[in-house]
N, C-alpha and C positions, 0 to 999 in steps of 0.2 A: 538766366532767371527772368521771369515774367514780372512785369512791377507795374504795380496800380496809381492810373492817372488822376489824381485825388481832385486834377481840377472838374473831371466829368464826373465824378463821385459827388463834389460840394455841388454840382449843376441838379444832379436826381435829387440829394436830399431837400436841395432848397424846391424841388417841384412839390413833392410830400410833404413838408413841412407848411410852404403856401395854399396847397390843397389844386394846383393847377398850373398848366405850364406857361398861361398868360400873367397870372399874376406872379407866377416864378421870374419871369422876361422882365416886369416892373419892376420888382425887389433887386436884379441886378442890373437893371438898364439895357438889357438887351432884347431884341426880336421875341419873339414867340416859338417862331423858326431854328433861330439860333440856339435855343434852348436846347428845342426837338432833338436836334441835331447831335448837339454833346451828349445828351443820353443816349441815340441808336449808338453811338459808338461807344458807350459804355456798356452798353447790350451787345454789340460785338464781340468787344475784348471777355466780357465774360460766356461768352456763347449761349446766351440764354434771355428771353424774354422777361424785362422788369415789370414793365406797365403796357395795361390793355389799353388801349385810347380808344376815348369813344369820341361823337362829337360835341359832349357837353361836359364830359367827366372824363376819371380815368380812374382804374380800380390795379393794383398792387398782384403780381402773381404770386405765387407762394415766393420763388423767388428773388420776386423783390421785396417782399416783404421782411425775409432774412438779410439781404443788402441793406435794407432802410435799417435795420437793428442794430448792424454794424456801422454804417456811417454815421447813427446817432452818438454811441461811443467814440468812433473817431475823434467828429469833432468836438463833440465835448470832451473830449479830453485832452485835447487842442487847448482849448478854451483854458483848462486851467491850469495846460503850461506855462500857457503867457501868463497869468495871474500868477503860477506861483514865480518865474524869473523876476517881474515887474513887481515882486513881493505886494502882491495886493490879497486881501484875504479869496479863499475860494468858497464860490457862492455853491460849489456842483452840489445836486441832489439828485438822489434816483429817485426817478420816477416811477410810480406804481399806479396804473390805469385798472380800475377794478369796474365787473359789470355786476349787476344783480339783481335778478329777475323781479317782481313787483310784488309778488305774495313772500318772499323771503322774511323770515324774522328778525325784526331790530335787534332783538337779542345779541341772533349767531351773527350778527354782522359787525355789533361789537366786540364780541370775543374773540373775530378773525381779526379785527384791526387792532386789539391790543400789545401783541409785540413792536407797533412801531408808533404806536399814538405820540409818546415822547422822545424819538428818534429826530436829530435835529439835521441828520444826513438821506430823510424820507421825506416825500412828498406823494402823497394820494389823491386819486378823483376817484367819482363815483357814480355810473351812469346804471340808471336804473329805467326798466324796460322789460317789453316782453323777450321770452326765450328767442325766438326766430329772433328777432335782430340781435340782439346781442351776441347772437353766434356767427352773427356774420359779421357783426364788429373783429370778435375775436381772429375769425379768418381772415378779416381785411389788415391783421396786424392793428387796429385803431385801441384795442382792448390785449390787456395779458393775460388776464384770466376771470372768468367768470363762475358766478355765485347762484347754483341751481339748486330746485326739489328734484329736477331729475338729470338721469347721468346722459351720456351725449348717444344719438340716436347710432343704429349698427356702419349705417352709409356716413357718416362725421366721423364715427373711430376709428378713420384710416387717420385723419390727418390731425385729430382733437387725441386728449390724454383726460378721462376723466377721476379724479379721488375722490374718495368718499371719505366726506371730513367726520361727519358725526351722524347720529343716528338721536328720535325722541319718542318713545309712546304717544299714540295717540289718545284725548281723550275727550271725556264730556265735564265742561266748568259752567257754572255758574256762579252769580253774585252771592254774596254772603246774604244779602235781601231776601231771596226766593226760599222760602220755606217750607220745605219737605219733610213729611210725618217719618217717622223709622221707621228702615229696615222695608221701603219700598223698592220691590226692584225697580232695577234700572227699563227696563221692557216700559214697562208703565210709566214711569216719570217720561219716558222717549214720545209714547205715544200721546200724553198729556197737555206736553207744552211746546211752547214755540222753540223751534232750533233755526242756528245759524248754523249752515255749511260752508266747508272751502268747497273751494269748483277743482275740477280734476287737474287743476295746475299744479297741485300736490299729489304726488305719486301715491300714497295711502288711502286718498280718496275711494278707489276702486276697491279697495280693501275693509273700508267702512260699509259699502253700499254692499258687498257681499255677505257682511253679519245681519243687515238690516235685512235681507233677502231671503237670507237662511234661514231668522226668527221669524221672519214674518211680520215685521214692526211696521205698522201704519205711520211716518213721520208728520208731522204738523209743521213742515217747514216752512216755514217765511223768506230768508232770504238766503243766495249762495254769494258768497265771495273768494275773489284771488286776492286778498291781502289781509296776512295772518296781523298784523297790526291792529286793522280794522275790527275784525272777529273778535281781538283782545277789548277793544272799546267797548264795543256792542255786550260781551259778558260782562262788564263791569258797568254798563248802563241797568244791568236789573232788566231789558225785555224779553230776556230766554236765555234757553240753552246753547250754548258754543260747543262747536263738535275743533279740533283746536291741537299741533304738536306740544306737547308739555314745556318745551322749551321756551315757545314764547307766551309762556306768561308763567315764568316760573317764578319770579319775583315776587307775583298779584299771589300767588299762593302760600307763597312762606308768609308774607305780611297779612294774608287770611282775608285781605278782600274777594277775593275767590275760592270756591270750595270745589274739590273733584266729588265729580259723582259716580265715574265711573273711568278706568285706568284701563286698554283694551293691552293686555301682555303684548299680544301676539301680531298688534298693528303698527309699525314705525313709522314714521316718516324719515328718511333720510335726507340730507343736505350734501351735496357736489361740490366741487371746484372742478370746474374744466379750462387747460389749458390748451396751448397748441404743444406738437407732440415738436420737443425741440433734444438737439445733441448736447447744449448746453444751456441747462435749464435756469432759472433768475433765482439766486442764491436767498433771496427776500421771500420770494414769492414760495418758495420750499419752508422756509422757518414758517409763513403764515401758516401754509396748511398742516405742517406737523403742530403748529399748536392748539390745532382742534381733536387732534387723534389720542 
């Protein structure tokens, strides 16, 4: 039977863990070389390539990136044998690395982190960024799963798993200030006043610019943004029209600081989760996104 040298296994994590094989060499007092070293031959013994080396960096193959996932459990779990023999309480938590793109709604990102907001065996971050990096966070293993408007590109879905957590109408809000005679169509109010757009970082975007295109609507746009947050402000400032997924400001509307003007049926926006496509997927990270569906 083939058995795993746990001492060149703690050598590569402690490299990932320090973010480099020099500062790896400091944390255990040895060479730079010697480090090098005990990982090729852990890349031996597994027959497979862990880390590209460059000569400033080092980036994670898929493979090693599956290896760093399990040495993480290793030795934390290590870690709380000896706590629990040494009857010391155990501190372990799972960690949960979460990405989420910049226009995403405060909303749905509470509602994604409410099954574990008061879990006292959960721990969260939360990097927030455009689409391109963050999916290469996720491919470098640095991220578990990431919080998009749109699902993962055809050339990603070899190696990405995208869900679709939930879906919102798009529509047109404005302040409960802005006062509109009855029973004007929406055509006219559109061409009227000033609107605020999302920018096509929202996948619906295209889908708005299509009705606009088809009616023939002259816009009086002012300004576009990638952050439904923002757009929420700007409607509740009273200087225009927000074009906006229902979701994030569905609050401003029940409490009637915001009024719909117009409800588009047939235009969603949708919200993502993408992970990396795994055999044994993170039992956390499953309850999150079934509790958006």
């Amino acid at each position: 039977m083939e058995t795993l040298n746990y001492h060149h296994l703690f050598y590569f994590w402690t490299v990932c863990k320090e973010g480099g094989f020099t500062k790896a060499g400091q944390k255990l007092r040895l060479s730079q070389s010697a480090v090098s070293e005990q990982v090729s031959r852990l890349e031996e013994a597994f027959g497979q390539k862990l880390i590209t080396r460059t000569t400033r960096s080092f980036e994670l193959t898929e493979a090693g990136g599956t290896a760093l996932e399990f040495a993480e459990a290793i030795f934390t779990t290590g870690t709380e044998l000896m706590d629990y023999m040494k009857h010391r309480p155990s501190t372990k938590k799972q960690q949960i690395r979460i990405g989420a793109i910049g226009s995403l709604s405060r909303n749905l990102q509470a509602k994604f982190l409410t099954p574990i907001l008061e879990r006292d065996d959960v721990q969260f971050s939360i990097t927030v960024g455009d689409s391109k990096r963050l999916i290469k966070l996720l491919r470098d293993h640095a991220l578990d799963i990431v919080l998009s408007t749109f699902s993962a590109t055809e050339e990603e879905s070899s190696e990405l798993y995208t869900h679709l957590l939930t879906h919102s109408p798009l529509c047109i809000v404005s302040s409960k200030s802005i006062k509109f005679k009855k029973n004007e169509k929406i055509e006219f109010i559109l061409e009227n006043n000033r609107i605020f757009l999302p920018t096509s970082s929202l996948e619906s975007r295209s889908d708005f610019d299509h009705y606009i295109e088809s009616n023939k609507i002259k816009l009086k746009t002012t300004g576009e943004l990638d952050d439904i947050a923002l757009l929420r402000i700007l409607a509740l400032s009273g200087k225009g029209l927000v074009v906006i997924p229902r979701l994030g400001v569905t609050n401003d509307i029940e409490n009637g600081s915001l009024v719909v003007l117009h409800e588009f049926k047939n235009i969603k926006q949708r919200f993502y989760a993408i992970t990396r496509q795994k055999k044994f997927p993170n039992p956390i990270i499953n309850e999150l996104i079934r509790s958006l569906r």
